[in-house]
N, C-alpha and C positions, 0 to 999 in steps of 0.2 A: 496302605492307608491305616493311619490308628483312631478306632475311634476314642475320643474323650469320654469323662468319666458323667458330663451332663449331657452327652448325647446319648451314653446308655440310658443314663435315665428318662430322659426323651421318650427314647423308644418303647420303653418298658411301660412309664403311663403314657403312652398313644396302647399298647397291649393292655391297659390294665393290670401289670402286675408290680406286685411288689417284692421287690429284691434285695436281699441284703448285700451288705458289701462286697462279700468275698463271690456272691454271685455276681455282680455289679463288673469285676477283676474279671471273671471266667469270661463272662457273653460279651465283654470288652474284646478278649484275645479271640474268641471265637466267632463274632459277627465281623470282624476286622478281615481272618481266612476271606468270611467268604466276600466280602466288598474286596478283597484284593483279587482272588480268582474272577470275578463279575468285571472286573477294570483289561484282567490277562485275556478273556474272551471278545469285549468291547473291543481290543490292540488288534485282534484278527480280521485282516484282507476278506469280505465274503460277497465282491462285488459282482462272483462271476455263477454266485452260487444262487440257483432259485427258491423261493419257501418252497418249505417243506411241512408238513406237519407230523413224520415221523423220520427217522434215519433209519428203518428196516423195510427191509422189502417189502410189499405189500401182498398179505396171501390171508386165508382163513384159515384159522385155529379150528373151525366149526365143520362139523361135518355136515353130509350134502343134505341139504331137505330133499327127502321122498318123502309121498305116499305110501304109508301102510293099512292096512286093514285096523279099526280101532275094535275095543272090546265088544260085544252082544249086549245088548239094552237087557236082556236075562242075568247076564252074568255080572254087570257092572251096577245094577238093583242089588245083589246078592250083598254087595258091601255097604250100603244103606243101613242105617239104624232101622230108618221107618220108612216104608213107600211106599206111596196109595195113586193108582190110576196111571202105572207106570212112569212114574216121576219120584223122584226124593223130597221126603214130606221133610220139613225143618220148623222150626218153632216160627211164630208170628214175630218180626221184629218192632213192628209198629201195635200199638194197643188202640 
């Protein structure tokens, strides 16, 4: 499929941009690709295939959540600027 030279333009003010000619020629040959690849995929038999919403197996990247012991309310004060009454003191946001 080719597109023509006022359908790129079309497209470009639906995007908002402005293109010069020789860009106009480029995103002609290159929106063309992929409207032809989109038509190659459309021709494909997938009547036997169920949605998906990935094509890789499904597993976690993520490691396990455990329980560990977290820092000492002692030692996690220590990297405070300022803290008063066991708590981190921080500036007033509201006046």
């Amino acid at each position: 499929m080719s597109l023509k030279p006022q359908e790129v333009e079309h497209i470009a003010a639906l995007a908002r941009l402005d293109l010069s000619d020789e860009e106009k020629e480029r995103f002609a040959g290159q929106l063309s690709a992929i409207l032809d690849y989109a038509a190659r995929l459309q021709a494909l038999d997938t009547t036997g295939i169920p949605p998906t919403s990935s094509g890789l197996p499904g597993r976690s990247v993520l490691r396990p959540d455990e329980a560990r012991p977290g820092l000492d309310l002692e030692q996690l004060l220590q990297n405070a600027p300022q803290a008063q009454d066991r708590q981190f003191r921080v500036p007033p946001v509201l006046d």
